[in-house]
C-alpha positions, 0 to 999 in steps of 0.5 A: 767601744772601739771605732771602725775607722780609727781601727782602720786608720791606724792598720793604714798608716803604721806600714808608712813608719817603714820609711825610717829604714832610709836612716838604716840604709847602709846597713841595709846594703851591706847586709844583703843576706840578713835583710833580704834572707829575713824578709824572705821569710816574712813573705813565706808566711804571709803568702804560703802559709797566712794566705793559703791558708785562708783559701784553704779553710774558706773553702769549707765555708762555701756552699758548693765545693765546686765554686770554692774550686774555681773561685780559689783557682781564679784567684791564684791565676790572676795573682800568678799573672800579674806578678809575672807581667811586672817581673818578664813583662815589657812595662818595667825595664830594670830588675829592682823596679820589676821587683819593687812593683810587685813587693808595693801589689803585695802590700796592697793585697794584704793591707786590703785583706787586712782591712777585711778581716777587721771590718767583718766583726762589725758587719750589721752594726753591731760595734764589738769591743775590741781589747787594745792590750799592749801586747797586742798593739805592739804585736800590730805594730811590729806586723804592719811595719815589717809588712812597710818594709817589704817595700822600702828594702827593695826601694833602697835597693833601686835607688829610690830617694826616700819621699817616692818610697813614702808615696808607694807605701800609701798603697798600705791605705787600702786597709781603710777601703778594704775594712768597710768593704764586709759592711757594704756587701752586707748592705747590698746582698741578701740570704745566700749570696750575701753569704758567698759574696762574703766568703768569695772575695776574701777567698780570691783575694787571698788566693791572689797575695798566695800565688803573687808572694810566691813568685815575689819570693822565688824571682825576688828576694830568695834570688837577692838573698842567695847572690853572695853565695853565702851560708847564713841567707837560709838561717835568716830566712827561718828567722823571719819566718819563725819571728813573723809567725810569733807576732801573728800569735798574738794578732790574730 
């Protein structure tokens, strides 16, 4: 039988291991298009193609089509909006910053969202046994620490010294918070609207990381990836697509 709160932990704290980029961080620099082209790609999927496609296979779960609708679409206007007051907005001056903030909201989000989908199996106390092969650890560990990077590297970007960036990846903790989350609503609501809270908050959450990694990628690391002008950013930015999607294989 496999504890939640080790399981939690351990989705938590991996992302942190990130931090060992700084030792990379020459080649980090000087490989614009093969870094930022890679993790282009890992943001494409996690936002456009793993998010959306929660919202979009909840809505079936939903009850009423038309609260699905409008839950999904609030989602997607609160996740658009805070992504474009940190990327346009008065309260951060300089460019890697305002890209930095929002790559450290979308580690939050997903690390949170994370967190749900681990604590949803033990909802009513029931206590599954989880099968911890080695594939699927590595698999784990691979996914949440490239997640970690998608804040070092704009970190190292900014100039950040290293122990700063370690504070912004603790952010990657609300996988703990996120995973007990299913127990407390089970908890607190009953019959249907415990079961549309569940199915709700999931549902907008997702649809926030969705409309947030989009402007992520479009005003952030597409732009960064495409700056030299070169020709190699798209085959890099396929590869983390295509190489992110594999690990999820064996995740999820």
């Amino acid at each position: 039988m496999t504890d939640l709160a080790v399981l939690a932990i351990g989705l938590g704290v991996i992302p942190l291991a990130a931090i060992l980029l700084y030792s990379l961080r020459g080649f980090v620099l000087a490989h614009r298009e093969a870094t930022w082209g890679f993790l282009a790609g890992v943001v494409a999927f996690l936002a456009l193609g793993h998010a959306m496609a929660a919202v979009l296979v909840n809505k079936s779960l939903f009850g009423d089509p038309p609260i699905a609708i409008a839950v999904a679409f609030l989602g997607l206007v609160v996740g658009a909006g805070i992504a474009w007051s940190l990327l346009e907005g008065p309260f951060i001056r300089t460019e890697p910053n305002r890209i930095l903030c929002v790559a450290v909201a979308f580690l939050a989000l997903h690390s949170f969202a994370d967190g749900l989908v681990l604590g949803r199996d033990f909802v009513g106390g029931v206590v599954p046994s989880v099968q911890l092969d080695g594939l699927t650890v590595s698999a784990t560990v691979v996914h949440r620490f490239v997640e970690g990077s998608l804040v070092v590297v704009p970190a190292i970007w900014a100039a950040w010294k290293a122990r700063p960036a370690f504070a912004l990846l603790l952010v990657s903790i609300a996988s703990v918070v996120g995973a007990y989350i299913p127990g407390v609503v089970f908890s607190l609501y009953r019959g249907s609207l415990r079961s549309s809270v569940q199915v709700s908050i999931p549902t907008f959450l997702a649809a926030m990381e969705a409309s947030l990694g989009l402007l992520l990628l479009v005003r952030g690391f597409l732009p960064i990836a495409a700056a030299d002008r070169g020709i190699r950013w798209p085959l890099w930015t396929a590869v983390g697509f295509i190489a992110i999607s594999l690990v999820h294989f064996f995740v999820e």
